[in-house]
C-alpha positions in Angstrom: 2.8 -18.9 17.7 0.6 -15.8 17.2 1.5 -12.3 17.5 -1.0 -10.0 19.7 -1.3 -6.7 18.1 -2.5 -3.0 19.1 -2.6 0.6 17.7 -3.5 3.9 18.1 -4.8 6.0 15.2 -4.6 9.4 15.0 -3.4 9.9 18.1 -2.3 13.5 18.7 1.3 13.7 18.8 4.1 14.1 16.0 5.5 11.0 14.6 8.9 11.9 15.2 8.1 12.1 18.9 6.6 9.0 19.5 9.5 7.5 17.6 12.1 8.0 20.3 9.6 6.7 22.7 8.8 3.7 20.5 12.4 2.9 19.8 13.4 2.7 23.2 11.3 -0.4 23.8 10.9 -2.1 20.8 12.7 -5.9 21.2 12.3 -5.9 24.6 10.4 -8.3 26.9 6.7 -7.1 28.0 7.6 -6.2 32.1 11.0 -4.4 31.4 9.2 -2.3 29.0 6.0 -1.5 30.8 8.5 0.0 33.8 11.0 1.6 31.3 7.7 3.9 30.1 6.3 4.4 33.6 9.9 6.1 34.7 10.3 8.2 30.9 9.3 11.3 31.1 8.0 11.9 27.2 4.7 12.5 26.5 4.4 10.0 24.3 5.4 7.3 26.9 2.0 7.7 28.7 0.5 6.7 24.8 2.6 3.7 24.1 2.3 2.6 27.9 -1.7 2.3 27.3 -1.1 0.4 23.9 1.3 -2.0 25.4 -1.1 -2.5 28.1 -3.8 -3.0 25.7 -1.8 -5.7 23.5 -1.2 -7.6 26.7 -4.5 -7.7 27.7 -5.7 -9.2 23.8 -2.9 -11.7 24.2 -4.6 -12.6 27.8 -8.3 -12.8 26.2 -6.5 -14.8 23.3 -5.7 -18.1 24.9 -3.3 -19.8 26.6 -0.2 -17.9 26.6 2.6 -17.1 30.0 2.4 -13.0 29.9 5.5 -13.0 31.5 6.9 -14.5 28.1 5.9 -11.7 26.0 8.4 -9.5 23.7 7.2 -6.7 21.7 8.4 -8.1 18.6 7.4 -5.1 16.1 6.8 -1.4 17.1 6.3 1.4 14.7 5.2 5.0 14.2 3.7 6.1 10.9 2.4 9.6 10.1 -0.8 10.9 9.9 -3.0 13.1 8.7 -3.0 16.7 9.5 -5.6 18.0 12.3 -8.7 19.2 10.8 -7.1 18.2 7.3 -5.0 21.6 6.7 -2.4 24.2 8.0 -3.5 26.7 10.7 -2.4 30.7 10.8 -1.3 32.3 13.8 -1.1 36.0 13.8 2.5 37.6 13.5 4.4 40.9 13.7 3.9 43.5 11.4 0.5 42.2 10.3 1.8 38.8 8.7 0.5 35.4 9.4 2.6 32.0 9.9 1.3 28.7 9.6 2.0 25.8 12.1 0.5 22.1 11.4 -1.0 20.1 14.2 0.1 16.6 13.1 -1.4 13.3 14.1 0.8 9.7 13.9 -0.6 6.1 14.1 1.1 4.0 17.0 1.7 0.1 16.7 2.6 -2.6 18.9 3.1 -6.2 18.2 3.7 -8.7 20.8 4.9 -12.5 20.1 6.3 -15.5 22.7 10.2 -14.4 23.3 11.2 -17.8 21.3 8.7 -16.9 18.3 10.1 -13.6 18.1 13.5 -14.4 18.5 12.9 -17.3 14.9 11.3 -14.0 12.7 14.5 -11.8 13.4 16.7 -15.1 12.5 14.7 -15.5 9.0 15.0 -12.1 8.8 18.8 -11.6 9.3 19.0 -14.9 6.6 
């Protein structure tokens, strides 16, 4: 079986953010996770909500394949680069300056058929 996959770079949220988000789902099936991120209220849920709906639509355009079947197999959050490439100042007290970073993280999703999914974590565990 294949795996569908879809990601979103550079999208405008800390990594460690999205993480929670992206934890809660991964291993689940496709319909319990779509209605687990419409009901959270984190940001990032409204992110990884479009990119699961993305993935399910490439598995539709892919071929022959039951959506309702679905599992998102593999889900992860890497880190990326810094807005604009470097640290912003914001004015302080006393006539100091402090920095703050606006940080950008790369979703991913990967969806495979529950049974093809549930083989790679049994190789995996072996």
């Amino acid at each position: 079986m294949s795996s569908f996959k879809a990601s979103h770079r550079f999208a405008r949220i800390t990594a460690r953010k999205a993480r929670l988000v992206i934890d809660m789902i991964r291993g689940q099936p496709v319909n319990t996770a779509l209605v687990a991120l419409e009901r959270s209220p984190q940001r990032a849920a409204y992110l990884v909500h479009k990119l699961v709906r993305s993935a399910v639509a490439n598995a539709e355009q892919g071929g022959a394949i039951d959506l309702n079947q679905l599992e998102i197999s593999k889900a992860w959050v890497d880190e990326g680069p810094l807005l604009g490439g470097y640290m912003r100042w914001r004015p302080s007290a006393r006539g100091r300056a402090m920095p703050y970073r606006k940080k950008t993280s790369h979703i991913h999703v990967e969806l495979a058929a529950a049974t093809a999914a549930a083989e790679a974590t049994q190789k995996a565990e072996a």
